[in-house]
Each structure stands twice: as structure tokens, then as C-alpha cells.
N, CA, C and O of each residue as an XYZ file, in Angstrom:
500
protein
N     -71.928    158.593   -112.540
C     -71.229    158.247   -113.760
C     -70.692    156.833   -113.638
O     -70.369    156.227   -112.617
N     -70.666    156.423   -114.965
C     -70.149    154.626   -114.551
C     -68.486    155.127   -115.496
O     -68.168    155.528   -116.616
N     -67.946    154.845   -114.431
C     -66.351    154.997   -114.628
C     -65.826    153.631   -115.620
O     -66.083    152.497   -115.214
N     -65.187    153.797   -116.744
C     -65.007    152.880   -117.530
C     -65.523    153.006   -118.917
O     -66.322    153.931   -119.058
N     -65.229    152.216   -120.101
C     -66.092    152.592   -120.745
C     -66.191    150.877   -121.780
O     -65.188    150.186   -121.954
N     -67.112    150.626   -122.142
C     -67.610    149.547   -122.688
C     -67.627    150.234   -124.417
O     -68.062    151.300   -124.852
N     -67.166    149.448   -124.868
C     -66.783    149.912   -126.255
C     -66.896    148.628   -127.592
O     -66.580    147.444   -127.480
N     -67.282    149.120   -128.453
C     -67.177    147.747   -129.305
C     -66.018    148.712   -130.782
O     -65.707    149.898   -130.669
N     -65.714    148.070   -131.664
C     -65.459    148.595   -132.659
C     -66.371    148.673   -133.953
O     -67.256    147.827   -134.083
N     -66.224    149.475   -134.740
C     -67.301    150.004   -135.806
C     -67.859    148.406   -136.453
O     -69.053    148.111   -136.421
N     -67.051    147.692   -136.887
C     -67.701    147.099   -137.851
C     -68.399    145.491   -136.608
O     -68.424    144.331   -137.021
N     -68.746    145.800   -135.535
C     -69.426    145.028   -134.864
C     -70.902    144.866   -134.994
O     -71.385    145.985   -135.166
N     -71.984    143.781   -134.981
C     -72.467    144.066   -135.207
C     -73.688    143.665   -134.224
O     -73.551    142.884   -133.283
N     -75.006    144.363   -134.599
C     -76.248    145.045   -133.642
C     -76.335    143.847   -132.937
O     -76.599    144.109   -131.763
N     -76.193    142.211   -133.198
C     -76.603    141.272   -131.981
C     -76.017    141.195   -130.634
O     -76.378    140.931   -129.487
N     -74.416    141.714   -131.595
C     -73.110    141.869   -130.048
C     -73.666    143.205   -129.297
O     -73.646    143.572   -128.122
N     -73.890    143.454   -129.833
C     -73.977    145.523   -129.189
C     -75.159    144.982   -128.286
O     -75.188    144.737   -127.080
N     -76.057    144.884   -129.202
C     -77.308    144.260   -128.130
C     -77.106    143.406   -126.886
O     -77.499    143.772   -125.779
N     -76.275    141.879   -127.182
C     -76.019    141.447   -126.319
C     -74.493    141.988   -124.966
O     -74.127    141.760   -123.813
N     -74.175    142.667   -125.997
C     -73.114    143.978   -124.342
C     -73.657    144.492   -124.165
O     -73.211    145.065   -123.171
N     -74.799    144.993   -124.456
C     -75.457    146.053   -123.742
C     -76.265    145.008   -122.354
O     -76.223    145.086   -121.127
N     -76.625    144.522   -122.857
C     -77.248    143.780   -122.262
C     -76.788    142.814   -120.545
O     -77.310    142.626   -119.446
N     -75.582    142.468   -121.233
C     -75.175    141.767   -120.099
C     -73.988    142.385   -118.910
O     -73.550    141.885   -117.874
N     -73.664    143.951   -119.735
C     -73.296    144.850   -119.139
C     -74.352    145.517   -117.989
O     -73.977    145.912   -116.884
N     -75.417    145.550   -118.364
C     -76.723    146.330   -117.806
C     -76.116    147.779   -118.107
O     -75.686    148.428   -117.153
N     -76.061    148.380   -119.578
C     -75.802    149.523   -119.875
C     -76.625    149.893   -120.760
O     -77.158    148.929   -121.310
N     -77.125    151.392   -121.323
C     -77.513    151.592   -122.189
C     -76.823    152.386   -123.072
O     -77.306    153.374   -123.626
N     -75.756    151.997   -123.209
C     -75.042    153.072   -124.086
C     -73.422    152.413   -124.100
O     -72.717    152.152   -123.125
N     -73.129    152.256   -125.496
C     -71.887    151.535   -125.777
C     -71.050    152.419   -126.817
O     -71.610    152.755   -127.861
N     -69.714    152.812   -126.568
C     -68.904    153.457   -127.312
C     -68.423    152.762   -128.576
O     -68.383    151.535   -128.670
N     -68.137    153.419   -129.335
C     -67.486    152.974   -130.762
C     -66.160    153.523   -131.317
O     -66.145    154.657   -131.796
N     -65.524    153.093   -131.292
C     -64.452    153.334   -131.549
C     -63.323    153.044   -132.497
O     -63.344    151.814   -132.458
N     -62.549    153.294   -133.154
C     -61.754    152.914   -134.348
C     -60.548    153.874   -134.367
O     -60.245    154.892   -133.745
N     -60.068    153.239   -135.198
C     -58.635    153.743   -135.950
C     -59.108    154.412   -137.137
O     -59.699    153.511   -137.733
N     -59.194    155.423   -137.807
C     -58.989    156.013   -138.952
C     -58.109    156.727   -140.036
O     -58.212    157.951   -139.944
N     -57.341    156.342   -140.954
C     -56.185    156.594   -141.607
C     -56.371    158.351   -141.765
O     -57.428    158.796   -142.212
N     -55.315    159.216   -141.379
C     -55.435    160.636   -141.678
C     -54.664    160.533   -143.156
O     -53.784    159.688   -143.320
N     -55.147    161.665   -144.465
C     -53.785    161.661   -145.295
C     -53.363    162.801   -145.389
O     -53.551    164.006   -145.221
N     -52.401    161.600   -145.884
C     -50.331    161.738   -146.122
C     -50.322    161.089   -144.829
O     -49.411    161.702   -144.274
N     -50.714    160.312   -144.062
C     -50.050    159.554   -143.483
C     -50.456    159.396   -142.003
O     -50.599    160.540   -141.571
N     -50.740    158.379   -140.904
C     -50.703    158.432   -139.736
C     -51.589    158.140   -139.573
O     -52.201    157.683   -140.538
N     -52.333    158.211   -138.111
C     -54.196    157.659   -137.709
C     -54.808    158.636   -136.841
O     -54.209    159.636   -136.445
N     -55.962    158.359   -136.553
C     -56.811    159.231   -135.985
C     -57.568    158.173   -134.700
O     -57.598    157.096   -135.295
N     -57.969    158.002   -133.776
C     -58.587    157.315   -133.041
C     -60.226    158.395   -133.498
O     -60.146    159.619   -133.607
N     -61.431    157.702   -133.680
C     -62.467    158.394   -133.686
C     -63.470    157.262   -133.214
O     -63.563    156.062   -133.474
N     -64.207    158.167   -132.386
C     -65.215    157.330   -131.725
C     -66.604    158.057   -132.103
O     -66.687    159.252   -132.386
N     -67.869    156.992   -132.058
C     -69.372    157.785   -131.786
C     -70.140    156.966   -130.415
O     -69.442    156.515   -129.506
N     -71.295    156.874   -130.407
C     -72.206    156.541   -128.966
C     -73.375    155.369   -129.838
O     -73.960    155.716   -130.864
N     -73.502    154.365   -129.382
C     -74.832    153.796   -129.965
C     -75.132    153.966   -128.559
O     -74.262    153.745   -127.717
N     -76.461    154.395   -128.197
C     -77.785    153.770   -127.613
C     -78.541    153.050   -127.133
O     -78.670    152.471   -128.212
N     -79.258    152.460   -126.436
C     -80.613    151.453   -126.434
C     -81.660    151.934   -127.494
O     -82.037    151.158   -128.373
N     -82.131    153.228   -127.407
C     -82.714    153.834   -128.179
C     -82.433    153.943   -129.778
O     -83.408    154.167   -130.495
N     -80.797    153.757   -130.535
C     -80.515    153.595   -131.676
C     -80.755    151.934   -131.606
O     -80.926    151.297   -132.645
N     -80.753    151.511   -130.737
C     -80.942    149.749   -131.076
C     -82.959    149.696   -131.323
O     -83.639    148.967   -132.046
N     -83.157    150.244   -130.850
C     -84.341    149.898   -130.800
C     -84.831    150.708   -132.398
O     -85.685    150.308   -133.190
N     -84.301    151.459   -132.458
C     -84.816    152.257   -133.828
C     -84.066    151.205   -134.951
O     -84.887    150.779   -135.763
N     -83.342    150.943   -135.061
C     -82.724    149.569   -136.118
C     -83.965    148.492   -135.888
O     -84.696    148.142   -136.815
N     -84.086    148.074   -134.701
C     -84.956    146.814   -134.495
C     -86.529    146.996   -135.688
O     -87.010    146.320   -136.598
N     -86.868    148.300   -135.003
C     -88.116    148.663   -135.907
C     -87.907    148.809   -137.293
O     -88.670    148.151   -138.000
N     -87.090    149.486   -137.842
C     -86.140    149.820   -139.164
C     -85.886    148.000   -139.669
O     -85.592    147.838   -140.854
N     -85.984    146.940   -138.929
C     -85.743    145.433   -139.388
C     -84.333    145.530   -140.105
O     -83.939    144.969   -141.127
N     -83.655    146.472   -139.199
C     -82.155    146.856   -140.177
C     -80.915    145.846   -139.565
O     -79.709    146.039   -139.721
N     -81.456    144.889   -138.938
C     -80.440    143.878   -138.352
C     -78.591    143.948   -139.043
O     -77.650    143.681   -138.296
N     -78.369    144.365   -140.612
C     -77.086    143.917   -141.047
C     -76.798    145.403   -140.596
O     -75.819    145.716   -141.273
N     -77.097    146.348   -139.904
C     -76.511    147.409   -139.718
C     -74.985    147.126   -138.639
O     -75.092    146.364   -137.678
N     -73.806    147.735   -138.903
C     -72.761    147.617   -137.852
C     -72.454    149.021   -136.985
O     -72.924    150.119   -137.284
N     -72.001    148.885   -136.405
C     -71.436    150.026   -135.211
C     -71.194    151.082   -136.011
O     -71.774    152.148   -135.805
N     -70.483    150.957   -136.825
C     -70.292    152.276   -137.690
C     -71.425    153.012   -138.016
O     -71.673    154.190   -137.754
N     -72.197    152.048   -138.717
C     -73.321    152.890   -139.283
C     -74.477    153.262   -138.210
O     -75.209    154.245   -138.333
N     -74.529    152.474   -137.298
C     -75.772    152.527   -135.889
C     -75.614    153.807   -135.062
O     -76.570    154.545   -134.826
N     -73.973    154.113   -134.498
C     -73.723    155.204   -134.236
C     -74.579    156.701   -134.476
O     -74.079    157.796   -134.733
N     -75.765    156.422   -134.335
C     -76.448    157.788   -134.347
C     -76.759    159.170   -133.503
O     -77.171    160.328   -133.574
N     -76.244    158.146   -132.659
C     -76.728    159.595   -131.240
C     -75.185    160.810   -131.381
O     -73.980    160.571   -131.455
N     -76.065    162.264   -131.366
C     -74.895    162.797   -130.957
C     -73.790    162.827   -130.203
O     -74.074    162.940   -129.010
N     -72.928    162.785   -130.367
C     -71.543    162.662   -129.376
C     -71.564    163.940   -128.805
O     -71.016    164.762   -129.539
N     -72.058    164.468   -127.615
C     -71.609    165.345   -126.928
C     -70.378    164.987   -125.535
O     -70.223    163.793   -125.280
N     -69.610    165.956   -124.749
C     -68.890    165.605   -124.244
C     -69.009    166.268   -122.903
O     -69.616    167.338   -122.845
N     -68.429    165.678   -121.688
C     -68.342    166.497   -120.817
C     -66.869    166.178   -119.748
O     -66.891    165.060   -119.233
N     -65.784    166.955   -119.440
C     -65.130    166.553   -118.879
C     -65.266    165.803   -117.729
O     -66.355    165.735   -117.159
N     -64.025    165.083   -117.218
C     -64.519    164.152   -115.936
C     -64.348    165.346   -114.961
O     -65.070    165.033   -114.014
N     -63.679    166.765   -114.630
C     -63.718    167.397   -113.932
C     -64.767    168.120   -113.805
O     -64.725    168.785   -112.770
N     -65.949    168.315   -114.592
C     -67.026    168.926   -114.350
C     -67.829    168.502   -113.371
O     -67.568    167.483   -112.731
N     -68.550    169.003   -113.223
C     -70.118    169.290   -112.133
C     -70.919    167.992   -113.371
O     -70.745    167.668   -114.546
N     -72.053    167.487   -111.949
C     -73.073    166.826   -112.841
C     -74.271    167.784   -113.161
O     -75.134    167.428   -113.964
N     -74.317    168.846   -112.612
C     -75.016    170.130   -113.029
C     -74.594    170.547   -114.173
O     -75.496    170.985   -114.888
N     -73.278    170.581   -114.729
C     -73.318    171.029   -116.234
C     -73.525    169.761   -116.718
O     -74.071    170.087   -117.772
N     -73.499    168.365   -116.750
C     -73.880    167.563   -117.110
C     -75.129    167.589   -117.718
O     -75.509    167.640   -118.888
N     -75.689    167.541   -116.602
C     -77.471    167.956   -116.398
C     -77.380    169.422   -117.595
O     -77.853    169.045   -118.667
N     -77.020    170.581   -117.654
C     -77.267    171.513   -118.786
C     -76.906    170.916   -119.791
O     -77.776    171.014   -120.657
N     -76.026    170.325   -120.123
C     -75.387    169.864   -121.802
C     -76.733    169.063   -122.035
O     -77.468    169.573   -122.881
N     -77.246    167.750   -121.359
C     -77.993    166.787   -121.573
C     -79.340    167.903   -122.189
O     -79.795    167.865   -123.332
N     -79.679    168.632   -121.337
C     -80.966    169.460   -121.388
C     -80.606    170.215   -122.565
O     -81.689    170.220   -123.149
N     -79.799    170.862   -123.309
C     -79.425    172.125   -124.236
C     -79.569    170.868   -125.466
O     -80.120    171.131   -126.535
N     -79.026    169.529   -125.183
C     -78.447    168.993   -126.471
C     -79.916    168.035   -126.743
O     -80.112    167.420   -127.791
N     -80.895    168.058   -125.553
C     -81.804    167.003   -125.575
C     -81.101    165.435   -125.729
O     -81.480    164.695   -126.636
N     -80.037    165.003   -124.748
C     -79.318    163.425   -124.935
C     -79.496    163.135   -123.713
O     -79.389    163.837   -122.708
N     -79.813    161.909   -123.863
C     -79.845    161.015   -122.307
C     -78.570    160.638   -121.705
O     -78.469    160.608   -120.479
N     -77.373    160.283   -122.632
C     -75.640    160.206   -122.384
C     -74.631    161.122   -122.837
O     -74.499    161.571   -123.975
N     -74.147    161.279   -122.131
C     -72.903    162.077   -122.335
C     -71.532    161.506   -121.794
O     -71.217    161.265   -120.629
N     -70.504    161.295   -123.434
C     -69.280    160.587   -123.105
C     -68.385    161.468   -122.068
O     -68.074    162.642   -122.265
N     -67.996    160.623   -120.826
C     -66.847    161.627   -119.725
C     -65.850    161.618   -120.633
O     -65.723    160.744   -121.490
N     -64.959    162.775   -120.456
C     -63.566    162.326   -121.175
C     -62.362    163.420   -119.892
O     -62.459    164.279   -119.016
N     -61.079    162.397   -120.788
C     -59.972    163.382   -119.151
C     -58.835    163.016   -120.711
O     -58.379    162.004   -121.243
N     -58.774    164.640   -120.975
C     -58.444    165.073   -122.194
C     -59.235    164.735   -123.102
O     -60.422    165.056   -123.033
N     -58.560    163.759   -124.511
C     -59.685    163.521   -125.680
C     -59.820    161.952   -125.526
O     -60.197    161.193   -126.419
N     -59.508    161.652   -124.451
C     -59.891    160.485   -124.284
C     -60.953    159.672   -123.534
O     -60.770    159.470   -122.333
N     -61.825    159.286   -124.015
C     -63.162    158.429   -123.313
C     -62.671    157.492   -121.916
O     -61.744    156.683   -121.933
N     -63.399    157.766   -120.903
C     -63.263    157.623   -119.980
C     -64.247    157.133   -118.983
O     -63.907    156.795   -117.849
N     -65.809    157.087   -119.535
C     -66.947    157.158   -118.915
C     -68.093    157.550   -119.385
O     -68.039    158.184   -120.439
N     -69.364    157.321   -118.810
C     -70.634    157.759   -119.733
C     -71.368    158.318   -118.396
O     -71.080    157.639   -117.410
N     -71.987    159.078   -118.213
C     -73.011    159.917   -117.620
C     -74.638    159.821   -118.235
O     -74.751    160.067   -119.436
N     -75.690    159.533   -117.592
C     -76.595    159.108   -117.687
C     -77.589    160.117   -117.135
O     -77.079    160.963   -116.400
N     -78.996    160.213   -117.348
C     -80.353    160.541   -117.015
C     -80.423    159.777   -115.132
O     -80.602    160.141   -113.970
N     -80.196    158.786   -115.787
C     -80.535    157.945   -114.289
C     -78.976    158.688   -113.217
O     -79.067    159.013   -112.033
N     -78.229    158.745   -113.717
C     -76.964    159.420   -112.965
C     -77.440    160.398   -112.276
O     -77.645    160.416   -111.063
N     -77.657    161.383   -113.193
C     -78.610    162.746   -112.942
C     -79.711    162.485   -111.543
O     -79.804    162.909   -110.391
N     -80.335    161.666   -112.306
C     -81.834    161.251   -111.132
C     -81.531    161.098   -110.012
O     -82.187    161.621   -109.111
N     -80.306    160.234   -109.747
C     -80.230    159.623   -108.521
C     -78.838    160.992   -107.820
O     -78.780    161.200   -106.608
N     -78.164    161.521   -108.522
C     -77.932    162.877   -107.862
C     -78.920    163.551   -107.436
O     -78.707    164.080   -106.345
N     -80.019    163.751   -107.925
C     -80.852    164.542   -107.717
C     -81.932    164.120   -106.259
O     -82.382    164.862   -105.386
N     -82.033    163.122   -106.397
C     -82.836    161.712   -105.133
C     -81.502    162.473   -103.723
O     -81.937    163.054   -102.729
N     -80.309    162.327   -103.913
C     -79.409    162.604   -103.159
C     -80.173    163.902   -102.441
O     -79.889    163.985   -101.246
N     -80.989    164.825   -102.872
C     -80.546    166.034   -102.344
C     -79.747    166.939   -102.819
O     -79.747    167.999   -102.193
N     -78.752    166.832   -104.138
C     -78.058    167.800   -104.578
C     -78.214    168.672   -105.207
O     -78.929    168.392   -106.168
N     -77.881    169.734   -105.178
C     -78.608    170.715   -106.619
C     -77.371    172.053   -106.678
O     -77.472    172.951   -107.514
């Protein structure tokens, strides 16, 4: 798992995402915002862009798309106290290559295919 989390806000748009993704060496960037609840107060709400949602915009020639709207991949979750074996099941049940860590409801980390792999290279099971 890469501890941390690289995040842009919604209305950012696909060249930055592209280029953090990029110079992060990540494939997967959080989104995140403030959202007004009513009668009053906020909501923190986040989604996941991709390499794979970048690349589907690229083909789509949808360049004015922003974080908000790019946000396509399901948000599944997995605590930071879990096993990378349930990792590995959520990824497999949900068919996603990332899964946001969280320690409560808060983002904390991303878990990867390649995470998985190289647990797996380890010898672990």
C-alpha cells in the first residue's frame, strides 16, 4: 500500500491529474471536496480517478472534463487494519485495480494490483 494519499480537488483539471499522476509515479489520484449538507453545515466527499479513467477521456477527446466529472471508478474501501487478502477479495468481487485505505472515514492510502502482486512475489498467501 502507498501510505499517503495524493489528491486533487473536483474542479481540477485532466492535464494536472495527468501530470500528478505522472510525476507522482501513481495511478490513481483521490478527489476530494467540501459539499454543502441542507439546513446547514458540510460534508467532505471524495471519488478515485484512474490511469484508466484518464485514458478513457483521452479517447472520449474529452480534455475540458474536471475531477468531478472524471471520477468514474468505483469507490470501494478497505480499512488500513485489514489483511491484503481481503484487499485482494474486495478488488476481485468489485473487479477494481484500487482500493481507497481508510482509518475511520478518512482516506489514508490506496492499495493496488501491483501491491497485491508483489505480496504475492513475497510468498504470502
Amino acid at each position: 500500500m502507498r501510505l499517503g494519499v495524493i489528491s486533487c480537488g473536483p474542479e481540477t483539471d485532466l492535464i494536472t491529474i495527468a501530470r500528478t499522476m505522472a510525476s507522482n509515479r501513481v495511478h490513481s489520484v483521490v478527489v476530494s471536496g467540501i459539499e454543502p449538507l441542507p439546513g446547514g453545515g458540510e460534508h467532505v466527499t471524495w471519488g478515485l480517478i484512474t490511469a484508466l479513467d484518464l485514458v478513457q477521456a483521452a479517447l472520449a477527446d474529452d480534455r475540458d472534463l474536471d475531477a468531478g466529472a472524471l471520477a468514474g471508478t468505483e469507490i470501494v474501501t478497505v480499512d488500513a487494519t485489514d489483511t491484503l487478502q481481503r484487499a485482494a477479495q474486495l478488488m476481485a468481487e468489485h473487479q477494481l485495480s484500487h482500493l481507497v485505505v481508510t482509518a475511520g472515514t478518512a482516506p489514508v492510502g490506496v492499495v493496488s494490483t501491483l501491491d497485491i502482486a508483489a505480496w504475492l512475489a513475497r510468498g504470502s498467501t
